[in-house]
Backbone as CSV, one residue per row, in Angstrom:
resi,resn,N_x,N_y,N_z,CA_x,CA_y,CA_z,C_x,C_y,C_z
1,UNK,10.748,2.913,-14.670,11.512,4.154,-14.640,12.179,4.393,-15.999
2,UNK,12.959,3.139,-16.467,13.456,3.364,-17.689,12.166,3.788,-18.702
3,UNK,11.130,3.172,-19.145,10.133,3.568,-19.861,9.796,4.993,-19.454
4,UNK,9.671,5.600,-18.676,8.953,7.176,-18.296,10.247,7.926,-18.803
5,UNK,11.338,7.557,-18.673,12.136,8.306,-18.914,12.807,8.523,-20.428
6,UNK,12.341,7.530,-21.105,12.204,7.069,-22.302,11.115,7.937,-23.305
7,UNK,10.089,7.908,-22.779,9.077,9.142,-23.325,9.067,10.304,-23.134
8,UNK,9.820,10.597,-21.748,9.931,12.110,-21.094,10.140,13.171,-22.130
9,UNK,11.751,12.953,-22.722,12.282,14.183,-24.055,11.152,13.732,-24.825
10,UNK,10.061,13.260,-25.504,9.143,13.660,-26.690,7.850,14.218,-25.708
11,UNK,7.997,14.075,-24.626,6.980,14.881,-24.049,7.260,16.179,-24.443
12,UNK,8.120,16.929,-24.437,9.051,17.973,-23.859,8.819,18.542,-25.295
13,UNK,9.135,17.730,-26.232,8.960,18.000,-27.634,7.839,18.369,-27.984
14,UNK,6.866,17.259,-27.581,5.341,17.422,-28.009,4.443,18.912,-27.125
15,UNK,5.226,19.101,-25.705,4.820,20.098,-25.099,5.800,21.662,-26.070
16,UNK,6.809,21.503,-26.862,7.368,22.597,-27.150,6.653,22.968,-28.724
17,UNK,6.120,21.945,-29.419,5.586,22.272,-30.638,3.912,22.833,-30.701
18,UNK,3.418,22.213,-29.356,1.807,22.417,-29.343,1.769,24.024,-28.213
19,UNK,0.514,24.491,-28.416,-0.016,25.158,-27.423,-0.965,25.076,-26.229
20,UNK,-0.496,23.348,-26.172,-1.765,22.800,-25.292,-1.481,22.952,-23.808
21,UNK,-2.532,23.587,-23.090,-2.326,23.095,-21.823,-2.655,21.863,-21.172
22,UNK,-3.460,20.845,-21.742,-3.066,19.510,-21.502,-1.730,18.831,-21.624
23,UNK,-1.447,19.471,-22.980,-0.242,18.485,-22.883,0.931,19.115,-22.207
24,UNK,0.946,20.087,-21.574,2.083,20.347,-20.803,1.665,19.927,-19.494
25,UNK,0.064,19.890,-19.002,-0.215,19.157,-17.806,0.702,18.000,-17.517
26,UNK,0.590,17.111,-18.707,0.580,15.706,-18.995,2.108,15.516,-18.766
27,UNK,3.103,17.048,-19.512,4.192,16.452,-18.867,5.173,16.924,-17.691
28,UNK,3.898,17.815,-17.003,4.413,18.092,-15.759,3.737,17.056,-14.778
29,UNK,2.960,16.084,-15.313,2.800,14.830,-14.365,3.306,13.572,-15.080
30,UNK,4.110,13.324,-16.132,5.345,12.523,-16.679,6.352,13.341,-15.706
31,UNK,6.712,14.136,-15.572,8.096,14.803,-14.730,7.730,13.863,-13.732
32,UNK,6.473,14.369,-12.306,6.424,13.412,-11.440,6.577,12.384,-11.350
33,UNK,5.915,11.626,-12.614,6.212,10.369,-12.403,7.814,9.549,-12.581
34,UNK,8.450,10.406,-13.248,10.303,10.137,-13.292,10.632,10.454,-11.933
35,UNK,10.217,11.444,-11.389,10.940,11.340,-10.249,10.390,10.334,-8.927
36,UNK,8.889,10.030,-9.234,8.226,9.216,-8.284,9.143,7.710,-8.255
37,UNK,9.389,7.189,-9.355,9.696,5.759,-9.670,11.091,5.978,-9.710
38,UNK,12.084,7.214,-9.861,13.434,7.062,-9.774,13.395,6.788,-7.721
39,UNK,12.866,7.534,-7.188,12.534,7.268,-5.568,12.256,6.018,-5.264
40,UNK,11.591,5.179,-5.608,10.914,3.998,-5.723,11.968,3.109,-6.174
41,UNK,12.659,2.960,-7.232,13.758,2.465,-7.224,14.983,2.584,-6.275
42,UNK,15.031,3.428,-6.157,16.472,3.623,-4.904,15.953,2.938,-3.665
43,UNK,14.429,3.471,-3.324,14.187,2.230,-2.212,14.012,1.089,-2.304
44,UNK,13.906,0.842,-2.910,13.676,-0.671,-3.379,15.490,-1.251,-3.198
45,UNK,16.539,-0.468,-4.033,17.409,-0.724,-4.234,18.115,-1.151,-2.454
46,UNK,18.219,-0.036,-1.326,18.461,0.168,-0.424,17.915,-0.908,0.134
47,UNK,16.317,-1.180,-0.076,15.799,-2.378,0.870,16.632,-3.773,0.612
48,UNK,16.891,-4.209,-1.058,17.678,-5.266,-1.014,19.174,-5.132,-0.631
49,UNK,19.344,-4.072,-0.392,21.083,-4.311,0.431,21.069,-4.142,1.303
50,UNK,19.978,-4.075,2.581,19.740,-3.451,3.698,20.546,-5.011,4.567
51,UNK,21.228,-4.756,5.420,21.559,-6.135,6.274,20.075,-5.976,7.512
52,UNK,19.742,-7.286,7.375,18.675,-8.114,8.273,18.928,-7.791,9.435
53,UNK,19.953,-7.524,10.054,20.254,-7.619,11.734,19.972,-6.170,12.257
54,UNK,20.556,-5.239,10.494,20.917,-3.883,11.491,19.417,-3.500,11.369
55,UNK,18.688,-3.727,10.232,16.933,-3.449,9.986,16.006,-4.480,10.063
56,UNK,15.840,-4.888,11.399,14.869,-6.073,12.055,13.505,-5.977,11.052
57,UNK,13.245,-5.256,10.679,11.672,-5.079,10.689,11.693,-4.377,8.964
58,UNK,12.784,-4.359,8.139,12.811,-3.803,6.710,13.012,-2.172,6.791
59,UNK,12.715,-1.660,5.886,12.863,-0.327,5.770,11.454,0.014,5.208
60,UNK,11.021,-0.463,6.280,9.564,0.408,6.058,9.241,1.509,6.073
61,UNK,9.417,2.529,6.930,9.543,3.649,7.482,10.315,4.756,6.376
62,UNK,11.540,3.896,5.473,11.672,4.812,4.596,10.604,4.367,3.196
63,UNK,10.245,3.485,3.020,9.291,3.337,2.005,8.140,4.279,2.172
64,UNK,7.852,4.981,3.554,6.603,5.841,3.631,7.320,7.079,3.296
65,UNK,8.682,6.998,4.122,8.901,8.598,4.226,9.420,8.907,2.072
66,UNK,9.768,7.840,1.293,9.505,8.273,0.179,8.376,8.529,-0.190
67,UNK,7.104,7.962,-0.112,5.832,8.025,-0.398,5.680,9.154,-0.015
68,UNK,5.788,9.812,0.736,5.285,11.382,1.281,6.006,12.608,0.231
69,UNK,7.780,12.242,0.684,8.219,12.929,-0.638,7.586,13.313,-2.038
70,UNK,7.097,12.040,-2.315,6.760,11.932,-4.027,5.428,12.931,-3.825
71,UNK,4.384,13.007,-2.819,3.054,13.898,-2.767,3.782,14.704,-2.786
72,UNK,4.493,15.490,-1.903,4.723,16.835,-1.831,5.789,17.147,-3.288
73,UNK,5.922,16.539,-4.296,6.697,17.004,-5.520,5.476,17.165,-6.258
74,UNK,4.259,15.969,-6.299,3.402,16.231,-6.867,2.203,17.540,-6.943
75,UNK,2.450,17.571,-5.538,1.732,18.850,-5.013,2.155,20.149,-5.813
76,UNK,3.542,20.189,-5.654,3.879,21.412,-6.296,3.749,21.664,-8.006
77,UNK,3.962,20.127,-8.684,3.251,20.456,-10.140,2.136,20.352,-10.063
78,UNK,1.342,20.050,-9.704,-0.315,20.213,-9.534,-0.365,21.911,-9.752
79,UNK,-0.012,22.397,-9.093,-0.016,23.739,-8.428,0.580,24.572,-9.543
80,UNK,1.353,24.105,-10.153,2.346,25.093,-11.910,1.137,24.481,-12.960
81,UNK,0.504,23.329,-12.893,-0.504,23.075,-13.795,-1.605,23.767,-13.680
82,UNK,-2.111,23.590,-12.585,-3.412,24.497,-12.404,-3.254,26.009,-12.803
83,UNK,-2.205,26.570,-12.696,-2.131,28.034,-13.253,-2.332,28.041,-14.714
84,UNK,-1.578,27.079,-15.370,-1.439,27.536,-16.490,-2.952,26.629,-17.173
85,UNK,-3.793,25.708,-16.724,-4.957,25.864,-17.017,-5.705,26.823,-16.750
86,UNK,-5.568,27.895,-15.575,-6.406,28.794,-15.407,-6.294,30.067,-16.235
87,UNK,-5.010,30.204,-16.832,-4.944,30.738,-18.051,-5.843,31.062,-18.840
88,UNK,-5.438,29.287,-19.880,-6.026,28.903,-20.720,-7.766,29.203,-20.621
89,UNK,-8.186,29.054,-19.190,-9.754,29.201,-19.212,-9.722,30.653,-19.587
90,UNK,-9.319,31.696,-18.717,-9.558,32.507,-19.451,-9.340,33.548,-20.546
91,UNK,-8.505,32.986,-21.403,-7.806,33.223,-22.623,-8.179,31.792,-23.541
92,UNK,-9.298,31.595,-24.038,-9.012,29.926,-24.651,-8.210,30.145,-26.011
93,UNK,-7.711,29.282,-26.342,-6.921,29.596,-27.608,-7.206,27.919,-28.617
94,UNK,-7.125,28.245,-29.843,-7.065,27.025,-30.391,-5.762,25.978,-30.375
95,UNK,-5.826,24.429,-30.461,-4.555,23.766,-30.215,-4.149,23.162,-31.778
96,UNK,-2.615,23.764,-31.436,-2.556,23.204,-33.288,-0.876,22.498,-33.056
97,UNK,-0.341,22.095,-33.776,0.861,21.050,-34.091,1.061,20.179,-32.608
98,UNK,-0.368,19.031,-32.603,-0.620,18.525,-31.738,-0.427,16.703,-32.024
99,UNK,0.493,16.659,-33.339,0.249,15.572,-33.808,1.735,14.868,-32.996
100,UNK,2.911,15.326,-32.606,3.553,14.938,-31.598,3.130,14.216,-30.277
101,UNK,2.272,15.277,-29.730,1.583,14.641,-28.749,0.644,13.562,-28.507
102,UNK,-0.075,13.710,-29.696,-1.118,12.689,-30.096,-0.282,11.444,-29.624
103,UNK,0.754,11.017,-31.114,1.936,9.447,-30.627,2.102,9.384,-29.399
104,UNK,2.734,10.501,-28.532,3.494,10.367,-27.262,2.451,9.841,-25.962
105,UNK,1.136,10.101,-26.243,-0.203,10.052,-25.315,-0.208,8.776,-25.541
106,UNK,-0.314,8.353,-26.770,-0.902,6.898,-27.263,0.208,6.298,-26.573
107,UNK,1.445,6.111,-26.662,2.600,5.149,-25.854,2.578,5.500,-24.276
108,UNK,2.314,6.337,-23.962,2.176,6.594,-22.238,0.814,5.712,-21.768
109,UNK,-0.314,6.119,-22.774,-1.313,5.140,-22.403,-1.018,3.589,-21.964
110,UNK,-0.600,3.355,-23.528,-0.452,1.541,-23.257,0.888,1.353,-22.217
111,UNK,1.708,2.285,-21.752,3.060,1.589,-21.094,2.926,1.608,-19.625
112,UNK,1.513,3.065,-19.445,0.892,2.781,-17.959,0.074,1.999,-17.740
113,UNK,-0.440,1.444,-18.443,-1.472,0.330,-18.346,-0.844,-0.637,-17.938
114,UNK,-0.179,-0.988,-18.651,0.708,-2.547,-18.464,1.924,-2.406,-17.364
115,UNK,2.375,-1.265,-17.177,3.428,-1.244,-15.888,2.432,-1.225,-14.779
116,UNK,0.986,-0.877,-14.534,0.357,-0.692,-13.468,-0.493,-1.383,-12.948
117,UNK,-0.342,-2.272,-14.015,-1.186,-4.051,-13.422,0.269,-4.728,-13.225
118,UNK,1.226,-4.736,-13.774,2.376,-5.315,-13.046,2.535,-4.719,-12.176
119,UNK,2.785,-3.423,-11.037,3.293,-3.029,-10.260,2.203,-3.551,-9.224
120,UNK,0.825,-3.487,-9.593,-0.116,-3.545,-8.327,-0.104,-5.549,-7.967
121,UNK,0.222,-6.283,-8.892,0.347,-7.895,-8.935,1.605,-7.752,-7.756
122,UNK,2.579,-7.193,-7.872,3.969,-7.146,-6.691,3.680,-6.926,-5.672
123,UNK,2.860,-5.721,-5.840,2.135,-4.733,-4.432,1.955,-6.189,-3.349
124,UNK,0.365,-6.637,-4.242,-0.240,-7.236,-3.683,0.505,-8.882,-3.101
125,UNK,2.263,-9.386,-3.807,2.786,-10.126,-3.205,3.872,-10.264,-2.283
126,UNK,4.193,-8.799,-2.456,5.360,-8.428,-1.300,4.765,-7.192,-0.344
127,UNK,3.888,-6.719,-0.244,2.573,-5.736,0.295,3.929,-5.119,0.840
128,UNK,4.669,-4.381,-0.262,5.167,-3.218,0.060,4.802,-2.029,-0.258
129,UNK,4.409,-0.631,0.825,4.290,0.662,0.298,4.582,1.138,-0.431
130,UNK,5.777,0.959,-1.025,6.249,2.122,-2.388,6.032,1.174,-3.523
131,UNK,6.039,-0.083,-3.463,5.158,-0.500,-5.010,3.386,-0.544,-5.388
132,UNK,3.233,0.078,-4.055,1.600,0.330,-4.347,1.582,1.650,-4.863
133,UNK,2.324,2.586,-4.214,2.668,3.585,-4.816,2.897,3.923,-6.403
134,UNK,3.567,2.968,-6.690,4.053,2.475,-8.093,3.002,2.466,-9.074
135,UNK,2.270,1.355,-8.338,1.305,1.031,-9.274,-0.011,2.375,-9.394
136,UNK,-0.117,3.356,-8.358,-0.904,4.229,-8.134,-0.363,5.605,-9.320
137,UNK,0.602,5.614,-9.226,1.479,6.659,-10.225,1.273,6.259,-11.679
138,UNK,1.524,4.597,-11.904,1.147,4.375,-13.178,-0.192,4.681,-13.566
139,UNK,-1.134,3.614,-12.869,-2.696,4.132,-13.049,-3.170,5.547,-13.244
140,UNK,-3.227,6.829,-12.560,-3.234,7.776,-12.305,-2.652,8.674,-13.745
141,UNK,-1.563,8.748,-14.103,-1.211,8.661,-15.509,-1.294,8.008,-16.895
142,UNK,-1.462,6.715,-16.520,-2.451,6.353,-17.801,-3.522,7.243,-18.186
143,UNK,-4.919,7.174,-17.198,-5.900,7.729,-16.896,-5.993,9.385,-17.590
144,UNK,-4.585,9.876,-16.821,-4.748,11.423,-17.418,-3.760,11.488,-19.053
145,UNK,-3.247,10.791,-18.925,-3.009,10.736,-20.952,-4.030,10.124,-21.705
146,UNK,-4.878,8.748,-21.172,-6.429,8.901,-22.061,-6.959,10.091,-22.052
147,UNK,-7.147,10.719,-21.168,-7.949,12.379,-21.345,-7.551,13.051,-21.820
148,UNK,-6.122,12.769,-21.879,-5.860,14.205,-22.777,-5.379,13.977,-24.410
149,UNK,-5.269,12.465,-24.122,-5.035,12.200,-26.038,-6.579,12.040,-26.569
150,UNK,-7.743,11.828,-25.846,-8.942,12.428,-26.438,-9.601,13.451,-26.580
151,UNK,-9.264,14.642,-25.919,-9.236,15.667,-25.769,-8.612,16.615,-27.325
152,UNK,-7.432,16.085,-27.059,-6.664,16.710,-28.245,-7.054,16.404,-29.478
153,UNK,-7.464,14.792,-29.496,-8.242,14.043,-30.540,-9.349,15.084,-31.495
154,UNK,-10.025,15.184,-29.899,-11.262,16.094,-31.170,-10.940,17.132,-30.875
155,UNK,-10.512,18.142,-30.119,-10.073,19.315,-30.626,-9.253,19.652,-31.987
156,UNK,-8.643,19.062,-31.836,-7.343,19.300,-33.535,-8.440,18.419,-34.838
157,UNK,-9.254,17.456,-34.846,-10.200,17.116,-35.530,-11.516,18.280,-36.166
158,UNK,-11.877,19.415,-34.804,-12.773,20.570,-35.191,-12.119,21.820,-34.524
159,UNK,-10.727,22.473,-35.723,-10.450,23.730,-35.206,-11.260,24.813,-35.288
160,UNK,-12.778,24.690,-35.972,-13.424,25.943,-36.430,-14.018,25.895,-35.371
161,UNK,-14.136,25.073,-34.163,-15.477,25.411,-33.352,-15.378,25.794,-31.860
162,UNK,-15.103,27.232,-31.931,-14.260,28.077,-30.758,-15.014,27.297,-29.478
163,UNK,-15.662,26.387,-29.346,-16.524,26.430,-28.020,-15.973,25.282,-27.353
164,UNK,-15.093,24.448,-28.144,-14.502,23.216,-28.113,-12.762,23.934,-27.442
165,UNK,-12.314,25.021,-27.742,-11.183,25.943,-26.833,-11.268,25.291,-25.221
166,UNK,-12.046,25.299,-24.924,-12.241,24.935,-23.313,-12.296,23.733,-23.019
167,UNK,-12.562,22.569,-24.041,-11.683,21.300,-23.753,-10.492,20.518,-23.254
168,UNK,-9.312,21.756,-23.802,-8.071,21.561,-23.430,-7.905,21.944,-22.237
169,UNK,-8.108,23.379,-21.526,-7.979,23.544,-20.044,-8.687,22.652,-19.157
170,UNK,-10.283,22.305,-19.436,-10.622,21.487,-18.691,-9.964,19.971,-18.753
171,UNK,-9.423,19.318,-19.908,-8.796,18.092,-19.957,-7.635,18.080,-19.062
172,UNK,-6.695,19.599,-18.654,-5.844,19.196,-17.712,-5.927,19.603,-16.667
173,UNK,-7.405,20.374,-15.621,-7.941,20.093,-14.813,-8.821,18.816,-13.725
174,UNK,-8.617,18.035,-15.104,-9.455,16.454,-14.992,-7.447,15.993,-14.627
175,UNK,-6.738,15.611,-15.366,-5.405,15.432,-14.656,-4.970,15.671,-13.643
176,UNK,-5.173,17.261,-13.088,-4.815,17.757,-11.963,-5.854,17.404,-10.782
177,UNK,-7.186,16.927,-10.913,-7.586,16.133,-10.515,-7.301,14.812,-9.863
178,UNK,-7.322,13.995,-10.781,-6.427,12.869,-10.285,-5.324,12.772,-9.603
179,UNK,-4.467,14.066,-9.973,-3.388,14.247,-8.803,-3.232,14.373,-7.669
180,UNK,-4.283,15.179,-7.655,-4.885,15.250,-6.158,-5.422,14.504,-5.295
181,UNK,-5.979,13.212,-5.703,-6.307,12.127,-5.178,-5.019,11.390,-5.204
182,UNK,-4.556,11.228,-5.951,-2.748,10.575,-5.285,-2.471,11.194,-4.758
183,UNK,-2.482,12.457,-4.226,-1.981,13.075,-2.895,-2.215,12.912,-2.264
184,UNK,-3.794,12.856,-1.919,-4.525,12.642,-0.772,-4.190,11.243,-0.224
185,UNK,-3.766,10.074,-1.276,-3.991,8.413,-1.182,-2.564,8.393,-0.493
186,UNK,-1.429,8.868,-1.027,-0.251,8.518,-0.265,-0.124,9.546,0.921
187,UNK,-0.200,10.889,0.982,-0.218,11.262,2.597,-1.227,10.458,3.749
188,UNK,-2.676,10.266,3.127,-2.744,9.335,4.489,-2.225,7.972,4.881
189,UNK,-1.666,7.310,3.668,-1.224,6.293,4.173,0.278,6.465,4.715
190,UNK,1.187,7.009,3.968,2.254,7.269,4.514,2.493,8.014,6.339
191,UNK,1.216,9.078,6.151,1.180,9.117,7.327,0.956,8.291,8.609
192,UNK,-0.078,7.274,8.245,-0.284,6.752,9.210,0.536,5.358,9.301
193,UNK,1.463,5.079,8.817,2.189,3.833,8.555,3.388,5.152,9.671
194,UNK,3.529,5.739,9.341,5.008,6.734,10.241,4.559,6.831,11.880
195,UNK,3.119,6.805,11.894,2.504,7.235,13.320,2.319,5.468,14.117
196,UNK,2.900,4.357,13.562,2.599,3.293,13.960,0.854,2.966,14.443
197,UNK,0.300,2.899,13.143,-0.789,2.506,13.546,-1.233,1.285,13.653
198,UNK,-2.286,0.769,14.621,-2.595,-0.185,14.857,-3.076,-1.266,13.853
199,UNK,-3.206,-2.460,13.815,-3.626,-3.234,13.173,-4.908,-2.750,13.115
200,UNK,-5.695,-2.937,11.733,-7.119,-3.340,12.007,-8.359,-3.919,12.596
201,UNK,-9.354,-3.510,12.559,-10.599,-4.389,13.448,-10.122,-6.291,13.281
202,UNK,-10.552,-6.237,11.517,-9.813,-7.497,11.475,-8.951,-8.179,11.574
203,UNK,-7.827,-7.785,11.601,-6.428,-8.121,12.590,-7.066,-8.666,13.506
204,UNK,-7.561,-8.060,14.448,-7.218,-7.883,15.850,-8.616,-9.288,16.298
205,UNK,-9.359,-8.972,15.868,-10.524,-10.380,15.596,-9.507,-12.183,15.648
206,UNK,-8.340,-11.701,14.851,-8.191,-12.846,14.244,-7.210,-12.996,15.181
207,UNK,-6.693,-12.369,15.950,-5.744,-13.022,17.592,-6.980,-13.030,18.275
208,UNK,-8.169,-12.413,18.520,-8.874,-12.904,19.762,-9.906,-14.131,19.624
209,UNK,-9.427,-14.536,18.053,-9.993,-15.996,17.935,-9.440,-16.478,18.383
210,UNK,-7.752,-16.286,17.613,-6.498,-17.892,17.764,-6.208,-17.652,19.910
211,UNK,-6.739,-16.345,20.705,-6.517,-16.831,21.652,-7.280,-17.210,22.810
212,UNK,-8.905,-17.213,22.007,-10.170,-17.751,22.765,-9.814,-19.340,22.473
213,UNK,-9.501,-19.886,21.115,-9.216,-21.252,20.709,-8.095,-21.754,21.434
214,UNK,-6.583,-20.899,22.073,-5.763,-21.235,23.042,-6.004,-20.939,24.547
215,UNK,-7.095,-21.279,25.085,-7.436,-20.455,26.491,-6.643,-21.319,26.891
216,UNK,-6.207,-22.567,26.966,-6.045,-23.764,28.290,-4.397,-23.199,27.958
217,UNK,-4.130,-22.420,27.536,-2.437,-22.337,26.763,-1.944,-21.127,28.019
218,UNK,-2.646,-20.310,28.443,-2.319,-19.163,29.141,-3.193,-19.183,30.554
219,UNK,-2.386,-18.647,31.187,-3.581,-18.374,32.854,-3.748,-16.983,32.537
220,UNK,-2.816,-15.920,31.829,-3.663,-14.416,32.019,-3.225,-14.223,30.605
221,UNK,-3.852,-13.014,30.587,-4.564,-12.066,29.287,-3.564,-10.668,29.676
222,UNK,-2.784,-10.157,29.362,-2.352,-9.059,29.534,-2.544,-7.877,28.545
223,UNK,-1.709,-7.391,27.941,-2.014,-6.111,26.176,-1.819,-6.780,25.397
224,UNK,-2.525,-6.315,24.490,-2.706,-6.890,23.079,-2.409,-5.605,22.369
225,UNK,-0.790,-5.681,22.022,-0.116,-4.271,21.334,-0.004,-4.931,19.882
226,UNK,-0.518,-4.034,18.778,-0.430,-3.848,17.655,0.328,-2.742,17.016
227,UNK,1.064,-3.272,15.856,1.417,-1.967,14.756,1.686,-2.441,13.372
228,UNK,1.784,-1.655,12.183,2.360,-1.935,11.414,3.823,-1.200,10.964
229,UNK,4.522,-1.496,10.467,5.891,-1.301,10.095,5.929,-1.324,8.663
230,UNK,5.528,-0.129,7.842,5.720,-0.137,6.281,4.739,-1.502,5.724
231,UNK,4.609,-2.424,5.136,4.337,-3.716,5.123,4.307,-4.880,5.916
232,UNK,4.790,-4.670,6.807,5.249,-5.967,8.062,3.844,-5.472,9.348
233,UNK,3.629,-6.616,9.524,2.730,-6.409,10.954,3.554,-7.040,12.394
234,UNK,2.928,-6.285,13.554,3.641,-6.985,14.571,2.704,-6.847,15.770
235,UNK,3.127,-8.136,16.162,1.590,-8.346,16.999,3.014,-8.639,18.247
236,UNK,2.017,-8.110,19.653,2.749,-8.267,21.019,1.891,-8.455,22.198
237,UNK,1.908,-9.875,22.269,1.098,-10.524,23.218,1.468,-10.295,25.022
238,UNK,0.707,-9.906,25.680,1.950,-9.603,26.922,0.618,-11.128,28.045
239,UNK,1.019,-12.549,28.007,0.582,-13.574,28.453,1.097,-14.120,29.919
240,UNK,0.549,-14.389,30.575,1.082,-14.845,31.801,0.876,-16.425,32.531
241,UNK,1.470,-17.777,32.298,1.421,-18.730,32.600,1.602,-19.271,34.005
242,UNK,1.019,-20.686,34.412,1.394,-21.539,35.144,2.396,-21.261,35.972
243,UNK,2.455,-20.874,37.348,3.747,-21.047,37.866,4.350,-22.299,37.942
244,UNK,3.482,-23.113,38.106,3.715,-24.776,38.125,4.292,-25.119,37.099
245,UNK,4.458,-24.690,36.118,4.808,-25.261,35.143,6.622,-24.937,34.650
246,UNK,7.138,-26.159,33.908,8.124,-26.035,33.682,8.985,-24.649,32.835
247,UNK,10.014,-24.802,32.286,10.485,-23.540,31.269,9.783,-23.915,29.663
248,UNK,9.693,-25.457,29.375,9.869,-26.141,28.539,8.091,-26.097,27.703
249,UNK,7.730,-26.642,29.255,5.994,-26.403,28.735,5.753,-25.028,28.537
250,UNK,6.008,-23.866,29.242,5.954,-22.552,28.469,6.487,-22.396,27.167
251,UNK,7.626,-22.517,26.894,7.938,-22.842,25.708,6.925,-23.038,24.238
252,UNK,6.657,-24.297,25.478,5.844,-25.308,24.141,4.793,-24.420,23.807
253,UNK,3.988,-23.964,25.129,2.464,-22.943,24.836,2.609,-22.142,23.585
254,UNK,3.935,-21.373,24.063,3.950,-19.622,23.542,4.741,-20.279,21.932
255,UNK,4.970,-21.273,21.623,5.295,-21.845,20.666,3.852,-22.241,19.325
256,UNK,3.046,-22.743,19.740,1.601,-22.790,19.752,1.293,-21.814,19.149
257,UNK,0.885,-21.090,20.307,0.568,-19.896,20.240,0.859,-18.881,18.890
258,UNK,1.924,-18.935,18.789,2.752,-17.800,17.968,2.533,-18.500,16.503
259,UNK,2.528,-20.031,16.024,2.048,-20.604,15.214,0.495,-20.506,14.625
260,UNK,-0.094,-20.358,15.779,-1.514,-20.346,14.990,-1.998,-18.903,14.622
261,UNK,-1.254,-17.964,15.635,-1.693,-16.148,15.413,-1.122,-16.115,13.776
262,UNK,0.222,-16.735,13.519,0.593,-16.095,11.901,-0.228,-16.915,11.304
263,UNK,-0.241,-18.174,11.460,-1.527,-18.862,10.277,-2.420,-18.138,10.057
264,UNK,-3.402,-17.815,11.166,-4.876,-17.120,10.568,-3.913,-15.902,10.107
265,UNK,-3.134,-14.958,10.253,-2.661,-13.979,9.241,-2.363,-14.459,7.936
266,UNK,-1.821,-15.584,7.640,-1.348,-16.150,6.555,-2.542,-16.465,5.492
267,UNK,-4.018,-16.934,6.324,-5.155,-17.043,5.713,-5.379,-15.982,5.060
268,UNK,-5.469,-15.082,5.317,-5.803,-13.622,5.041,-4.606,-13.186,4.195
269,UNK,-3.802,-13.277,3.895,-2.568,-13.069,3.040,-1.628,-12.215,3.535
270,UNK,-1.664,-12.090,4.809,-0.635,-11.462,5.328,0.802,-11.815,5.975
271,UNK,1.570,-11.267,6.460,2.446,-11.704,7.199,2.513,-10.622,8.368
272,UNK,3.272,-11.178,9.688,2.825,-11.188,10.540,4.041,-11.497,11.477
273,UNK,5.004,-10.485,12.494,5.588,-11.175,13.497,5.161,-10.978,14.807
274,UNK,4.822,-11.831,15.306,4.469,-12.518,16.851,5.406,-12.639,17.980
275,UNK,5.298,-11.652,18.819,6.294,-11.354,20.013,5.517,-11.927,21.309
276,UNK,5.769,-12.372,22.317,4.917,-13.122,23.676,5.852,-12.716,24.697
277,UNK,5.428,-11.447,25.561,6.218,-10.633,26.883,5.419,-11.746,27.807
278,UNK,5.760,-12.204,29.005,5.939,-12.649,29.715,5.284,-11.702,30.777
279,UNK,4.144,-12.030,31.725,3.643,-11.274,32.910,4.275,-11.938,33.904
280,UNK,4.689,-10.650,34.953,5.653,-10.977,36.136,4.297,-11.832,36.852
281,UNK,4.769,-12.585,37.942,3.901,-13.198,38.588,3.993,-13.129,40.178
């Protein structure tokens, strides 16, 4: 956040000296991205002060409902970009005092690169939603400042060759592009993380191993309720035991039990909480 916000004013600069519509693409998706990662921070912030008791399960639910936020901000500069490329298509104009932008492209390049293999390394060890997010915002912007600091590259390299005019609108159509696929990437996931969706095929494989491998552990089979919670999975076994049997040996089963369902999750790199309802008998 500090870095985006750090380049933002020479965006602003580089967008006030040039006539490019790339590079004002570029920093009406630098805007997004200040406000994507200032969001991202506050949740993040909120999740580590969150008390454990009062939020059983994390603040997942707001990690999506930011993720959705950040599309629908993006949506709307998508939407101020695309005009003013459609302009440009049909008015092309040549791009000149582009040498601002040039520097400012080149440092957005290398600072999304390297924030977006760090953000997706976190993703992938705390498999939280809004740092995948993170890392999706960085990538996504790297991507569209390579295009458009090559773009500008050879345009301002051959101003005599009017046919090369249509480089620049299309370079921040290729941006607004990509935006659109981060839209598309965080509304469905955000959505379906809000709608409690079920675990996966493979999830769900990997309890009807650990409870074909525990048959002698249970006398019945009841629901097998799945969801996820932002990053957290939760599995809810509804099992029905032995009347014969003590409090202690149930215990022990659904003890078992609940041990080997998070292991095979743990194989797989997940985490995983394991609930066991009790069938009336």
């Amino acid at each position: 956040m500090i870095f985006t916000a750090g380049i933002f004013p020479f965006y602003i600069l580089a967008a006030l000296l040039s006539d490019s519509a790339a590079i004002l693409t570029d920093l009406l998706a630098t805007a997004f991205d200040l406000t994507a990662l200032a969001s991202c921070w506050l949740v993040l912030r909120l999740a580590q002060n969150a008390q454990a008791a009062k939020y059983a399960y994390g603040l997942g639910k707001l990690e999506n409902l930011a993720e959705m936020l950040i599309a629908v901000l993006q949506s709307i500069l998508a939407i101020i970009a695309g005009s003013q490329a459609i302009t440009r298509i049909l008015a092309p104009e040549p791009v000149s005092g582009a040498a601002v932008g040039i520097a400012v492209t080149v440092g957005a390049v290398v600072g999304n690169a390297y924030f977006s293999r760090k953000a997706k390394r976190l993703a992938l060890e705390t498999r939280s939603p809004v740092l995948v997010a993170q890392a999706r915002v960085h990538l996504i912007s790297g991507v569209g400042s390579a295009a458009v600091l090559a773009v500008i590259c050879i345009v301002s390299a051959f101003p005599s060759v009017t046919w090369l005019y249509y480089l620049d609108p299309i370079a921040s159509f290729f941006v607004i592009a990509f935006m659109m696929f981060n839209i598309y990437a965080m509304l469905s996931n955000s959505v379906s993380s809000l709608l409690d969706q079920a675990i996966d095929e493979a999830g769900q494989m990997r309890i009807l191993k650990v409870l074909t491998s525990h048959f002698h552990d249970f006398d019945e089979l009841g629901d097998i309720r799945t969801r996820q919670l932002g990053g957290k999975m939760v599995v809810e076994l509804h099992l029905g035991f032995d009347r014969d049997w003590s409090v202690e040996q149930a215990r022990q089963a659904v003890a078992r039990i609940v041990k080997a369902v998070k292991a095979a999750f743990a194989e797989a790199g997940d985490e995983v909480d394991v609930a066991v309802v009790l069938l009336p008998t």
